[in-house]
N, C-alpha and C positions, 0 to 999 in steps of 0.2 A: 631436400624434403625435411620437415619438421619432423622434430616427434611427437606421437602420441598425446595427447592432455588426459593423462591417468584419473581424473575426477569425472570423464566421460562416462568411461569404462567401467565407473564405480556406482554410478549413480543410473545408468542407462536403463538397466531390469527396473529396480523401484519407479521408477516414472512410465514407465509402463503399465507395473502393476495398477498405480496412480488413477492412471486413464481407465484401465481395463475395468475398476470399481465404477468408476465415474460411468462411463457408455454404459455400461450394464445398469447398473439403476434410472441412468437418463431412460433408455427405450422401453421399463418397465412401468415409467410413468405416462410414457406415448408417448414423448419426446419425441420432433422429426429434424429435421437437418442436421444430422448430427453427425462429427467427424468420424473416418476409417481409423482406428486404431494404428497406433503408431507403431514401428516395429525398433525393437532395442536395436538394430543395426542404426538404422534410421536417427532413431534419436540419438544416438554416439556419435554418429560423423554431424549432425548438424553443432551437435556443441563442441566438439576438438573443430571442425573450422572457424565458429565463430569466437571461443578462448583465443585461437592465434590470430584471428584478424583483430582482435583487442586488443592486441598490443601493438600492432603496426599504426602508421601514422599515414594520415594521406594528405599534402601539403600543410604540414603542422596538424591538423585536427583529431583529436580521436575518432575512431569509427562509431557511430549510436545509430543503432539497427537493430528492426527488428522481424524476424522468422518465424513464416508457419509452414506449419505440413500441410498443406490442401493441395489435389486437382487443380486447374487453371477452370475444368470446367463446373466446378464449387462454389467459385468465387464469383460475386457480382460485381461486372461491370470491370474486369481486371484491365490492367496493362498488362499486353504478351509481347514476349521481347520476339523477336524474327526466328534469333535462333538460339534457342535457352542457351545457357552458362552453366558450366561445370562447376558443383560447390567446392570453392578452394579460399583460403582464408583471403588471396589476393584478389580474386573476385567480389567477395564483400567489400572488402577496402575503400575498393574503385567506385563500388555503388553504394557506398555509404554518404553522401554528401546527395545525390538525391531523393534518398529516403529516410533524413532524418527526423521529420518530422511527425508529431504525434499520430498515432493513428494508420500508419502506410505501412506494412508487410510484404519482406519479399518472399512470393510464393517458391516452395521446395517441395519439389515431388521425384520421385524416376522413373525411369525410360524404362522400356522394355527389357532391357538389358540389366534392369535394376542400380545404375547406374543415377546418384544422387544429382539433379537440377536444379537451376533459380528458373524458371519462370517466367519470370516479369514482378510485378505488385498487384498489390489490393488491400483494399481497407475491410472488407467484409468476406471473413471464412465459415465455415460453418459450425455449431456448437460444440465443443470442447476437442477443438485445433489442438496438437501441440506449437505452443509459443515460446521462441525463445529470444529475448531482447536482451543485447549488450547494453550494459548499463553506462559502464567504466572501465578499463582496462583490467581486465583478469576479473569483472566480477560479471555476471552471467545470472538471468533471473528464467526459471521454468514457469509457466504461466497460462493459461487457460478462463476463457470465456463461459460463466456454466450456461447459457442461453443467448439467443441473437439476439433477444431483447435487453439483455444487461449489456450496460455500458462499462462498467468494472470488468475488470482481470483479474482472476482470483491466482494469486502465488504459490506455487507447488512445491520450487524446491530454486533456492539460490547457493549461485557456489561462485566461489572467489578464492583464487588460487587454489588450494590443496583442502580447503575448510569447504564444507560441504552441511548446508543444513535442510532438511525437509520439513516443510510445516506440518507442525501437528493438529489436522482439524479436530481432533478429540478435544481441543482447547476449549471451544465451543460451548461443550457440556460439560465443563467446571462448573460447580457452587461459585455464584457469586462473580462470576465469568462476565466484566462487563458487554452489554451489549453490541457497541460499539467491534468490539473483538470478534465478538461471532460474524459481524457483517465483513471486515477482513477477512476474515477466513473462507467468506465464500456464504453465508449463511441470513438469515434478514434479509437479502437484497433487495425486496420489494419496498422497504422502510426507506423513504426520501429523505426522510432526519435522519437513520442510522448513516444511509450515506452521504448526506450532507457532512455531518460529523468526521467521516473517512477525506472526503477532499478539504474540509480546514486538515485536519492531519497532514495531508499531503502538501499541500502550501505554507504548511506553515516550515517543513523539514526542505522544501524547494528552496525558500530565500537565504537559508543558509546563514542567519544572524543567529540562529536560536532565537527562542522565547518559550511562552507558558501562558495555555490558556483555561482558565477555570468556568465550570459549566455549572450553574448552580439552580435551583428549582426556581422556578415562575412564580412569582406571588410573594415571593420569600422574600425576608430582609435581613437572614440570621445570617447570612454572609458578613456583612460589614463589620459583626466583631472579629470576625480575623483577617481587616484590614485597616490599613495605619490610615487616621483620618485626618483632616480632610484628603479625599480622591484628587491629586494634580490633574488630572484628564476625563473627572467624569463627562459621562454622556446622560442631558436632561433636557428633554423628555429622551429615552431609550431609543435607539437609533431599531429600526423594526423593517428596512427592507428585505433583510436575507429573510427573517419569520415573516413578510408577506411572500415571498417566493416558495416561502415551503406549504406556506397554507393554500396556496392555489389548487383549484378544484385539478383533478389528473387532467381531466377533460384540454388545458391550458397547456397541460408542460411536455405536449410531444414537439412544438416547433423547436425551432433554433434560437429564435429570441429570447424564449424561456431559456432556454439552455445557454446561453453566453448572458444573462443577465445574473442566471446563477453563480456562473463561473466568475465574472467579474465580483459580486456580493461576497464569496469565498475567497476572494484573493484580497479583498478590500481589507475584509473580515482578520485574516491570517496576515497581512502585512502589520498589523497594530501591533502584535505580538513580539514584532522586532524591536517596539521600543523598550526600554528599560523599565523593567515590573510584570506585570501580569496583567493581561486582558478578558475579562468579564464576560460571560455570555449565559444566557438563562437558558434552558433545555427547550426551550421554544424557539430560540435564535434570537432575539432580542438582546442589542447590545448598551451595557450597565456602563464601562468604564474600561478603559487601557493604561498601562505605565502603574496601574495599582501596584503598591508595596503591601507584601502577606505579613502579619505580626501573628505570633502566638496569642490564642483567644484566652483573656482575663482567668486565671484558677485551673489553665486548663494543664495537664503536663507535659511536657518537652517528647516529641518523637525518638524515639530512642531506637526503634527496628525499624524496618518494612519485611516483606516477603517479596522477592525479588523473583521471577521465571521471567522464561521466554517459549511464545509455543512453538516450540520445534521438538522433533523428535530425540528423544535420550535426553532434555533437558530434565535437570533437577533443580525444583527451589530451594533455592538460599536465605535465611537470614541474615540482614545485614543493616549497619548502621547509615542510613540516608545519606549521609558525607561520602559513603564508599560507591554511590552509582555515579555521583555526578556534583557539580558546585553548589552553588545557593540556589538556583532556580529548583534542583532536587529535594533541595532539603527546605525549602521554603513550599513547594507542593507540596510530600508528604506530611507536615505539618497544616496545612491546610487542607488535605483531604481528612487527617487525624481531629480536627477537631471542629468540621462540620461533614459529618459523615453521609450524607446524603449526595454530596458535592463530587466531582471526579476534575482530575485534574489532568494538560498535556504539556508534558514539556519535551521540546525540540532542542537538542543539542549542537553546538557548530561541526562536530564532528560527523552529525548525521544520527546520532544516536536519536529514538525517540522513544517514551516512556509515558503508561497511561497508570496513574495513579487514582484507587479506587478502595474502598471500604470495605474489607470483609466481613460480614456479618457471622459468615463462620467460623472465622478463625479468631473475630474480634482483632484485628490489625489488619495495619495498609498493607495494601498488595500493589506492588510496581511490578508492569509489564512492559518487558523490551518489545518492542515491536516493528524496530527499520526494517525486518524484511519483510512485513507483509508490508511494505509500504514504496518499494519499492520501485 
């Protein structure tokens, strides 16, 4: 028998609490299908089994899986296994290989005996499940649906080995707190640009090249001084699919075809950013240019700080010199957030890191936000 995974035990109550805000506000809106409240027993044993089945291997493969707390009769349309399974890290293991693909949960409830179950699967639980998906060996994401109508998962609290962090949604209502950030957190989600914005983010940190994508106003041409000219890869006339996609009437973007023509636009979109320099995109989605080199704008002067956070809980911002977050792509973003301020900037690191560099007007300097764990 293994031991204990002590980050369970540590974090169990707080994600509880978590939920316990969340249901309560959800039903006082009239919210309906909304999940039973988790119990800290419940939620400790789903994450010490699913921590140890992340490190085990099932013919060569990591286990990538993902768990919810729901009834089997909650769920639409489920797969019920004959005769549930006991949750045990080797249990997962076994059934990690056919449910790793996006979107499939195996359901966990218990018996009468209170005794922890799988279920079967399902792809639809009801609003604010607790979820908890293995990422990667030893790291472990807490996660929650705020509606059956969102397609997002909003991140509650990621732990990887012994480091344990909880998002801070008070991030949100920072000064100057890009918007993009608050729809991470769980907030906007009705904004199809806010979350178009979140899936480039996420494809662009999926391909794992790194890159850097600069978003700059519609209309504008004050970008080109702080890029080295002539553009190796401009794009002329502006490539405008993904901004026809976002401007479709709602009435258009409940099928699937909208939704996989999106997905494809997004991937297209965030693939260019692997090439070497920086790719272009105006706040309408309209794509300017890829492989752009950032030069420092004529008279302007050299970024010498940023303001560095991360919204998670007990984080403190730091000041720091751009060379100390990350390479040239860092320090070629914050110079080009710094001297077209209007402008925000994303850069994807090979390590996974990813970083939303943005203009404060209150503080008068760049502000870089770590951000891999809502992205998770």
């Amino acid at each position: 028998m293994q031991p204990s995974y002590p980050a369970a035990g540590a974090i169990a109550g707080r994600v509880q609490s978590h939920f316990d805000a969340h249901l309560a506000d959800a039903r006082e809106r009239g919210h309906r299908n909304l999940a039973e409240r988790p119990s800290v027993a419940a939620i400790e044993s789903i994450i010490d089994a699913a921590f140890w089945a992340s490190l085990r291997r099932e013919e060569g493969f990591v286990p990538k899986i993902s768990l919810a707390l729901a009834p089997p009769d909650r769920a639409a349309f489920p797969l019920l296994f004959e005769r549930p399974l006991r949750l045990a890290p080797e249990t997962l293991t076994r059934l990690a290989p056919a449910v790793e693909r996006p979107g499939i949960h195996l359901g966990v409830w218990p018996r009468e005996s209170g005794e922890l179950v799988v279920w079967g699967t399902t792809r639809v639980v009801p609003s604010l499940s607790f979820v908890l998906e293995v990422v990667a060996p030893g790291l472990l994401v807490v996660k929650h649906r705020r509606s059956s109508e969102a397609a997002k998962f909003v991140n509650v609290a990621v732990l990887e080995g012994e480091t344990i962090k909880i998002l801070d949604e008070q991030g949100a209502t920072i000064p100057d707190c890009p918007t993009v950030l608050a729809s991470l957190l769980g907030f906007d989600s009705s904004s199809e640009s806010l979350n178009v914005l979140v899936e480039l983010a996420v494809s662009m940190r999926a391909h794992g090249r790194g890159g850097a994508l600069l978003v700059v106003p519609s209309g504008s041409e004050e970008w080109r001084a702080s890029i080295v000219q002539p553009i190796s890869y401009g794009v002329s006339p502006p490539l405008i699919t993904l901004a026809e996609l976002v401007r479709r009437d709602p009435a258009e973007r409940n099928g699937h075809e909208w939704q996989d023509a999106l997905h494809r636009a997004v991937d297209a979109t965030a693939g260019l950013t692997a090439v070497d320099g920086a790719t272009i995109l105006t706040d309408t989605f309209e794509l300017l240019a890829f492989g752009a080199k950032i030069t420092r704008r004529t008279a302007s002067a050299r970024v010498e700080h940023v303001v560095v956070s991360e919204p998670v809980e007990g984080n403190v911002a730091a000041v720091m010199n751009p060379s100390e977050i990350g390479g040239t792509r860092h320090l070629s973003a914050a110079q080009f957030v710094h001297d077209q301020r209007d402008a925000m900037a994303y850069v994807a690191s090979q390590d996974g890191h990813f970083t939303i560099f943005a203009w404060s007007s209150c503080d008068e300097v760049v502000h870089a936000r770590r951000v891999e764990a809502l992205l998770l």
